[in-house]
Structures are given as structure tokens and as C-alpha cells.
N, C-alpha and C positions, 0 to 999 in steps of 0.2 A: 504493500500500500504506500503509495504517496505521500509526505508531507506536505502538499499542496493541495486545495482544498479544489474538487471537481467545479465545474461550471455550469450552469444551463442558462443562457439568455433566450429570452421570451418574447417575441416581439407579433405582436398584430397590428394590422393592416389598418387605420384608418379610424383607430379607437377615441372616442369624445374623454374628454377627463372627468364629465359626471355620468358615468355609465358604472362606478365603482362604489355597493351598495353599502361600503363601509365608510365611504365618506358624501354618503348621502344621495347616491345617483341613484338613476331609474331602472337599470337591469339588475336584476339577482344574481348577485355573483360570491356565492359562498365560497369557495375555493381560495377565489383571489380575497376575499376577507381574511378566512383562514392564514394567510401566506402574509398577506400585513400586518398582521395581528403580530405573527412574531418576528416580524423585522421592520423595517420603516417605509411608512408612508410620504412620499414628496407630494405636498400639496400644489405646488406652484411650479410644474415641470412643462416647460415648451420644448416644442419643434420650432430651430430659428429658421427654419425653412420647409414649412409645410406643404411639402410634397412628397411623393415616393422615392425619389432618386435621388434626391436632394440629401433630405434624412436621413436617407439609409448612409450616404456617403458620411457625413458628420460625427455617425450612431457607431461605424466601424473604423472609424480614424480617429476620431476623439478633435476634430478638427473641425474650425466653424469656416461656413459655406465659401467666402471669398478667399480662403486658403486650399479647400478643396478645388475649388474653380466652380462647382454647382451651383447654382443661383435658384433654381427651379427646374422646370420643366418647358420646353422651347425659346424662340428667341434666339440661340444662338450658343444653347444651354449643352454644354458636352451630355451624353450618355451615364453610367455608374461602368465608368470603364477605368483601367492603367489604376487601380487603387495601389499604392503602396505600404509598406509596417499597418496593414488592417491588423484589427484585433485578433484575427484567428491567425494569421499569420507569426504575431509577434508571441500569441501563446504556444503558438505549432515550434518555434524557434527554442522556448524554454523545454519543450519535450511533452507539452500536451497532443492527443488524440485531437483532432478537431473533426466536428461532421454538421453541416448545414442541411435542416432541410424542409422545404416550403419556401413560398416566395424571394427570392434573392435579388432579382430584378439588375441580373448583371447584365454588362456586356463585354464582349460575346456571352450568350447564354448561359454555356458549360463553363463558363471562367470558372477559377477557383479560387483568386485572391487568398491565399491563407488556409484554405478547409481544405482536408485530405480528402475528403469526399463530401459531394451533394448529391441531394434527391431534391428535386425540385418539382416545383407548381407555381409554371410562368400565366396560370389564369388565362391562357389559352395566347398569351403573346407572343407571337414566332418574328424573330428577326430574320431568320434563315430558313429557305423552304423546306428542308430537308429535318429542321426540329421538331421532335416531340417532346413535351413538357416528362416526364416520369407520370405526374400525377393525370394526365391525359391517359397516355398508356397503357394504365394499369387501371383505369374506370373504363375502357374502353372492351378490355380483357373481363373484366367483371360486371358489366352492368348484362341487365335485360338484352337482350337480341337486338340491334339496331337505335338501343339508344344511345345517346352522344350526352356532351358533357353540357352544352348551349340549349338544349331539348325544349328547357320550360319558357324557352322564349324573352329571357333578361336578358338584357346589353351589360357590359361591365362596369359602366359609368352609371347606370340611369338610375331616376329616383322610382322604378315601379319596384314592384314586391309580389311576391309567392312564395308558397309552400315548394321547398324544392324537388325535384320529380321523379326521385329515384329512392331507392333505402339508405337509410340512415348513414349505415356501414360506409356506403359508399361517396359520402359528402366530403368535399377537400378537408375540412375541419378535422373529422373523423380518424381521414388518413394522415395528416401528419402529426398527428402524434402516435397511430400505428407503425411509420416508422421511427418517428424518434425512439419507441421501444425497441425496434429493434435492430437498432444501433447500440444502444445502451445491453441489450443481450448479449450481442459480439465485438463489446468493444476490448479492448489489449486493458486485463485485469492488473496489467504491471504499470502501466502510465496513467496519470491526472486525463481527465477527457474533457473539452469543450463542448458544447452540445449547441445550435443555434434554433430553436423549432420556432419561426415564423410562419403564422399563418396568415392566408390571403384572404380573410375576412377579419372582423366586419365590413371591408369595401364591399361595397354593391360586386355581382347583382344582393341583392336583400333576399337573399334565396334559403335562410333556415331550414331545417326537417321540419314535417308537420308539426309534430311535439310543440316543437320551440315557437312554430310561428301561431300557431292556434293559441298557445298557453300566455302571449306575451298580445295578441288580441286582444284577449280578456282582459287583458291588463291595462290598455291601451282604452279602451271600452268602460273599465272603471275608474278613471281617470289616474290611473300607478305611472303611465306613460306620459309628458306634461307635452302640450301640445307647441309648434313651433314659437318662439320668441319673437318679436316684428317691431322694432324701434319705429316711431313717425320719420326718422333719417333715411330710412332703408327705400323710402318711395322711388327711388330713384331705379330700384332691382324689380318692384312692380309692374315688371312685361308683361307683354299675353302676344299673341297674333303667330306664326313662325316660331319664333324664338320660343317661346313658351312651351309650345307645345312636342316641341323637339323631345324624346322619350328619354335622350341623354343632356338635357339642359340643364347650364349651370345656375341659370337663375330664371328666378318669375313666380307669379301665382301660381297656385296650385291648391286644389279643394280642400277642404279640413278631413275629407275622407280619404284622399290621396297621400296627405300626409301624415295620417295618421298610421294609414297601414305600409307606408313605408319607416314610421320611428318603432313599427309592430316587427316589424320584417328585423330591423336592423340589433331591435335589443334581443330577436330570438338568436341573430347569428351571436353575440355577444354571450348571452347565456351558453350556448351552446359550447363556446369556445372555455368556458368555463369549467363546465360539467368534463371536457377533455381534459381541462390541465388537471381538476382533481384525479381524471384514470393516469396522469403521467405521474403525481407526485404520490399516490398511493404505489403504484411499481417500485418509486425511489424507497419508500420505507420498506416495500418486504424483501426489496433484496440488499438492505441495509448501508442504502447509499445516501439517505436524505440529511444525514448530520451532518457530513464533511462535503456536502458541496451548495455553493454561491449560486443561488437564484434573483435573475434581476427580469423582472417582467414592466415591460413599456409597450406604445409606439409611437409609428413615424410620424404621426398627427392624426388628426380628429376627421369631421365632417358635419358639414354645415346643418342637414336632414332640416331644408325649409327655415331656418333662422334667418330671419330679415332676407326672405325669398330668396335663399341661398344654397344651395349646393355642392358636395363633394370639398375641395379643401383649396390652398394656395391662400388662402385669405387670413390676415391677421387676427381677427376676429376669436374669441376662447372659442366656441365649438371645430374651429380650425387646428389653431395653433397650439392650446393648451391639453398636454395629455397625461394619460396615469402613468405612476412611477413606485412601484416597490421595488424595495434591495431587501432580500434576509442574507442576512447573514451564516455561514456555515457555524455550527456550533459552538467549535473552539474559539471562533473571533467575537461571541457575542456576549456582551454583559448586560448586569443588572440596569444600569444606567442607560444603558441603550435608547436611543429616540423612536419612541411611537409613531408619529407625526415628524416634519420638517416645512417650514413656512419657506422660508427661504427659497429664492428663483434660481434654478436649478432648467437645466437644458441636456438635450441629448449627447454632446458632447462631454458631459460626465461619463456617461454609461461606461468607456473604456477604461479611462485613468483610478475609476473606482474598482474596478474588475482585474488591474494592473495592480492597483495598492494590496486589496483582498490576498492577492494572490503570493504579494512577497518579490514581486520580479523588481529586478533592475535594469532590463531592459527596455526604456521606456523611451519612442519617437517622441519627435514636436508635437505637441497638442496644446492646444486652449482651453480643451476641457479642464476639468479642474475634479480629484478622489470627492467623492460627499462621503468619505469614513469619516472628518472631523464631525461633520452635521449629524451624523448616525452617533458617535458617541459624545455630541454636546460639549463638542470643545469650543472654548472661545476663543476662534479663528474670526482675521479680516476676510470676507466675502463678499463677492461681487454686488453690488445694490444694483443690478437690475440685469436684465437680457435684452439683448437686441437681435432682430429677429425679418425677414425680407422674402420675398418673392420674388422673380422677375416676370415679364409680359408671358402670359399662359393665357387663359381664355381670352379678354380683354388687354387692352395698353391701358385701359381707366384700370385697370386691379394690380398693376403692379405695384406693392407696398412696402417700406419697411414701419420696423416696429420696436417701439422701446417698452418693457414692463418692468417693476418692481415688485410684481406679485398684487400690488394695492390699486395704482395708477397704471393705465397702459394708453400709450401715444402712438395714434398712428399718422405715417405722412405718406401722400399718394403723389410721387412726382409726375404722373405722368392723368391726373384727374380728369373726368369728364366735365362738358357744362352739366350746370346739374346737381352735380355730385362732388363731394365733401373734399376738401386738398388736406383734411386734418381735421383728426376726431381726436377726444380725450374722453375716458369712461374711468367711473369710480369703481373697481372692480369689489371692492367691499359690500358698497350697497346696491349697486347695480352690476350684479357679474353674467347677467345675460348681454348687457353693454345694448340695450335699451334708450339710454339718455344719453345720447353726445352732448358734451358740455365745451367743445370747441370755442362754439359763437356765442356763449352764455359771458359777459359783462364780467362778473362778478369773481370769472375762473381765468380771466385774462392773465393774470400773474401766474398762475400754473402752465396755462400752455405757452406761454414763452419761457417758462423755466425748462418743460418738456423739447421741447424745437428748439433750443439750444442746446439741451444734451443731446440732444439729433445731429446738429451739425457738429457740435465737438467727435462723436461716433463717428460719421461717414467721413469729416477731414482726414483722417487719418489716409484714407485710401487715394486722395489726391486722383481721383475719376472721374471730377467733373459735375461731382452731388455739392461740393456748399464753394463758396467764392466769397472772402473778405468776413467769412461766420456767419452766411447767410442759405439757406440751402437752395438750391437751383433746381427749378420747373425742368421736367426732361423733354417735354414736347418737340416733336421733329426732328429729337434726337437720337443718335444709335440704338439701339437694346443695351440693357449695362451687361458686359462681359468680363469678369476676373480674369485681371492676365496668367493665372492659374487654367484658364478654360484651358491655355490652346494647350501647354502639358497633354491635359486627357485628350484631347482632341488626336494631337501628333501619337497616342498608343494604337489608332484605330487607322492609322493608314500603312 
């Protein structure tokens, strides 16, 4: 056995921060209670870049988005390709096992950046004609006669919802953590193991098992499920005509029925993913592995599910940007004093350097992230007062945003804003954390959002890109897409 204490990072797809019933969200999730209960809750954990490729890039290098080169998703936005010292890598280097499997969302497909092996579920996205996902594959091998994996008629973006239209067994959810187990059966009993089990939900489609999506109806139906958020600011996302009605639309009205049984759909995938982590962390205890190994369960951000007519994620916004964050800690590390709870703004770029410290390694690349062991044992350490946090041009050139929080107060600025629509909102995230009441143009908060918009531009001067001039921040209208001269690195791996 190892003196180094095993790993398994936890990662879903596109999870809100109140979907977690032990700090008060709308889905039941005993398991992930269970698992907070005895290590620590991060209450105020962002994606500085909410989106999938983005995140993931940040989540596996410990590196914030303009050093990775990823800004987002399009515009001129490299792929999640040429990663280098990722976390499976730099643990595979100490003499961990490492095995990913579910979602990875690399490029090329099969990369392996760090993991000795993958089994993957690319959600049906083929770069290359000749790919199949694993998780394709082997539903393909298993299902009923002729059925396919797209059958029940969901896109992977859209806001519709159904019961999913096959057996349980064979839901993506189901099966990765089918293999996570067994990986964890054959893995080399003489080395420390890394374990990655990302699943591709909760992202749409909203395609739960019956079970889950009937049982979270009713819930939905008894008001357990709170119905969309909608600020009077948000009028400006109030489409219809085309746009609206697009099945994969990121914004616009949509019925109270529509969205209801899409916030029904989306907390049964959530449940559901739940009800699996308990069948993986029940394995870890009977085959006597669950003392000595570090579980960090997150993701890569949130989704909008109808808040201020909104959709899917990129957006500053907490049902966006703001997501769940436990760490327990493996036995030996954990004391009396340990923290329950953590307030403090914490971002995905911890995840490694806390997983690095955990571990005892001295091998440790450039990162920004920053270990949360002091905030887990309530040391009093100087930490960061706030996150900042961006997208670049993804649906819209009006939505490309950055963003500053403190966990209390969150600032956002839109360089590239529509008429219409807001160049800068400020929200009391205390008593307004649906962010409900822009207090921007309110008189009385003027001394706050220019205390805000200055910490903005003190942030983006640093990069000398063309965002502030003389401490002022610069409208981007008619101008390039912002690109980190980081992109072109990733770029130059793919030629």
C-alpha cells in the first residue's frame, strides 16, 4: 500500500450551485450531503470561464483562462488541445495509476494528456469521421434492436425534456460509473490510483430515467422545484418569433410548462447522478478503499434552465458561473477542526494545487490556483478577496462578459453590449442571489460600482490587450475577438 492517499475527482457537466440539498438546493442529493458532511463545503466556488472547454482547461492545469489561452468557446477560441503538466499527468509523473472516464472533451478525441487510459463519452461529438465515442459503442452493443443513442428525439443543447428511452442500465450516467468500477477492480494494487469519473450530465439533453424524471415532476408540480428567476433587466433576453422558438435557443420566453419540465428533467439527471456516486462510494468502502483516498466533487459550471430567459451557460450570471465544490479529505489528513462550510471565493483553478498539496508532491507546475487545505483547516491565511471571471463572443458579441465577485458583491462588465442592454450590472448577492435587482443605474450604489469598475480595470490592465486605457476600460465594439497570446501555443499543437 501507498503512503499517498488514492484520488477520485468528480466532475459533472453543467451543475447549478443550488442543486446541492445540503446547502439548501432543489434536487435531492443524499450522497453528495453524505460526502460534505464529512469534508468541506465551498460555498462560493466559480467557473472563471463558464464553459466546457474552457473549464475543463483551468480544472486540469490549475491555470486561469488567459494563461491557458481559452477564453471560451468560438471567436477564435483554440480547442482543449497541447495541455501540458495537467493534473493526471503530473500525478502519473509521481507514480500514480491514472484512468479518465466520461466526458473529457479533448482534442484530438483519444488524447490522453496525462491518463494512462480513457473511456470516454464525447455525447455523441465526432471530430473525426472515423470516431466512436466508447460510451456510443457499447449502448449501441446493448441497447434494444435498432435503437440509437439520439432515439428520444433531444438535441444536446436544447431546453426540451423527456423520460429517457431506453433502460436505466443503459443511461451515460449509469455507465460511467460502471466503468469507473471497473477500473478501480483492475487497477495495479501496488500504486496510489487517480480516478477522473466525469459525467456528461446534467447538460441537456434533460433526458433522466423514468424514475428520476416522473419523481422530480412531482416535485416540480409541488412547488420543491422553484420556478425560473426573471429580473425586470432581463427584458432585453425576452424574444419570441425565430429565435425563440429554435429547440436549441439560448435565450427567450418560454411557457411556465416548458420550463418547468425542463428544471423536472434537469434535477432528475442530477438526482440520478447522485444515486450513482452513492453505488461508487459504497464499492470504495467494501473493498476498503474509502479512508485513504481524496475525493473532490465539482463542475465546469452551471446552466441558466430559463433565469432571466436564459439558457445553457457562458454567462456571468450565478446559475452560470457559480458551482458546487466538496473536498473530503482522506482520513489521515482530516481533523477535529476541520471546516464544514468555507465562504470564501474559491474557483476551479484550486481543484489541482489542493489535490497537489493533499497528496504531498513537490512537483508542482505554474499555477494561479491556489491548495484550499489552509481554508479546510481554518488557518489564518491572506486570500484572494475576490474572482474574476470572462467569456468571450459565443452565442452573441452582446454576451461576451467579464466578471468580478467577492462571494457578496458581483460586477459585471459587457465590452462589447447591445443597445438595449446593460454595459454593467452590480447585484447584492447576499440578499439578492438570484441577481434579480441590478443596482448599476440605482443613484445611491454609484460609489460601489465605481469602486467595482475600477477593480475591473486594475484586473484587465495587467494584460495590456486593449480592455482599459489611462484606468479606464475600453468599449470593444468593431473590434477583434479578444484572443490570449496563449491561444496561438494551443493552436500551433493542432497543425
Amino acid at each position: 500500500m501507498s503512503s499517498r492517499p488514492n484520488v477520485i475527482l468528480i466532475v459533472t457537466d453543467q451543475q447549478r450551485w443550488d442543486t446541492l440539498s445540503c446547502d439548501g438546493g432543489f434536487v435531492q442529493t443524499a450522497n453528495l450531503d453524505h460526502l460534505a458532511a464529512a469534508g468541506t463545503l465551498f460555498r462560493r466556488a466559480y467557473s472563471s470561464t463558464p464553459s466546457c472547454t474552457a473549464a475543463r482547461a483551468s480544472l486540469l492545469t490549475g491555470r486561469d483562462p488567459w494563461s491557458t489561452g481559452i477564453l471560451g468557446m468560438g471567436a477564435g477560441q483554440p480547442p482543449l488541445a497541447g495541455l501540458t503538466d495537467t493534473l493526471p499527468e503530473v500525478l502519473a509523473r509521481a507514480g500514480y495509476q491514472t484512468f479518465g472516464v466520461g466526458k473529457m472533451h479533448f482534442t484530438p478525441q483519444r488524447a490522453r494528456y496525462g491518463f494512462h487510459e480513457t473511456v470516454i463519452d464525447e455525447s455523441l461529438r465526432v471530430q473525426d469521421e472515423r470516431f466512436v465515442s466508447d460510451y456510443t459503442a457499447w449502448f449501441e452493443r446493448n441497447a434494444p434492436a435498432d435503437v440509437r443513442q439520439a432515439d428520444h428525439g433531444l438535441d444536446f443543447n436544447s431546453w426540451m425534456s423527456r423520460p429517457f428511452h431506453a433502460p436505466e442500465h443503459l443511461h451515460p450516467t449509469t455507465w460511467t460509473v460502471t466503468e469507473s468500477i471497473r477500473f478501480l477492480e483492475r487497477r495495479d494494487p501496488t500504486r496510489p490510483f487517480f480516478l477522473m469519473t466525469s459525467f456528461a450530465r446534467p447538460h441537456s439533453p434533460y433526458d433522466p430515467p423514468a424514475f428520476y424524471y416522473e419523481h422530480n415532476a412531482e416535485r416540480a408540480r409541488a412547488g420543491a422545484i422553484p420556478d425560473a428567476a426573471v429580473g425586470p433587466w432581463a427584458s432585453v433576453h425576452d424574444v419570441g418569433g425565430p429565435e425563440a422558438a429554435d429547440v436549441n435557443a439560448w435565450r427567450g420566453r418560454r411557457s411556465g410548462d416548458e420550463i418547468r419540465r425542463a428544471r423536472a428533467g434537469y434535477a432528475g439527471l442530477v438526482e440520478h447522478i447522485d444515486h450513482q456516486i452513492g453505488r461508487l462510494m459504497r464499492f470504495l468502502r467494501d473493498r476498503g478503499l474509502d479512508a485513504e483516498t481524496l475525493i473532490v466533487f465539482t463542475s465546469d459550471h452551471g446552466d441558466m434552465l430559463g433565469d432571466h430567459h436564459l439558457w445553457r451557460k457562458t454567462y456571468a450570471y450565478e446559475g452560470s458561473a457559480h458551482v458546487p465544490l466538496i473536498v473530503r479529505l482522506p482520513a489521515a489528513l482530516r481533523a477535529r477542526g476541520d471546516a464544514r462550510t468555507a465562504d470564501s471565493p474559491v474557483c476551479l483553478q484550486d481543484v489541482m494545487p489542493t489535490i497537489l498539496d493533499a497528496c504531498g508532491l513537490e512537483d508542482r507546475p505554474e499555477m494561479e490556483g491556489r491548495s484550499l487545505l489552509p481554508l479546510i483547516r481554518n488557518e489564518d491565511v491572506a486570500w484572494r478577496e475576490r474572482v474574476h471571471g470572462e467569456h468571450s463572443i459565443c452565442y452573441d458579441a452582446s454576451q461576451e462578459m467579464q466578471y468580478l465577485t467577492d462571494g457578496r458583491w458581483k460586477y459585471i462588465w459587457f465590452p462589447r453590449h447591445a443597445d438595449g442592454a446593460p454595459g454593467e450590472q452590480l447585484f447584492d448577492l447576499d440578499t439578492d442571489p438570484y441577481e434579480r435587482h441590478d443596482l448599476a443605474r440605482r443613484p445611491e450604489r454609484a460609489d460601489e460600482v465605481r469602486l467595482w469598475r475600477t477593480r475591473m480595470a486594475e484586473t484587465l490592465a495587467r494584460r495590456n490587450a486593449g480592455l482599459v486605457s489611462g484606468g479606464q476600460l475600453v468599449p470593444q465594439h468593431g473590434r477583434p475577438p479578444l484572443v490570449s497570446p496563449a491561444a496561438a501555443e494551443r493552436l500551433a499543437t493542432l497543425v
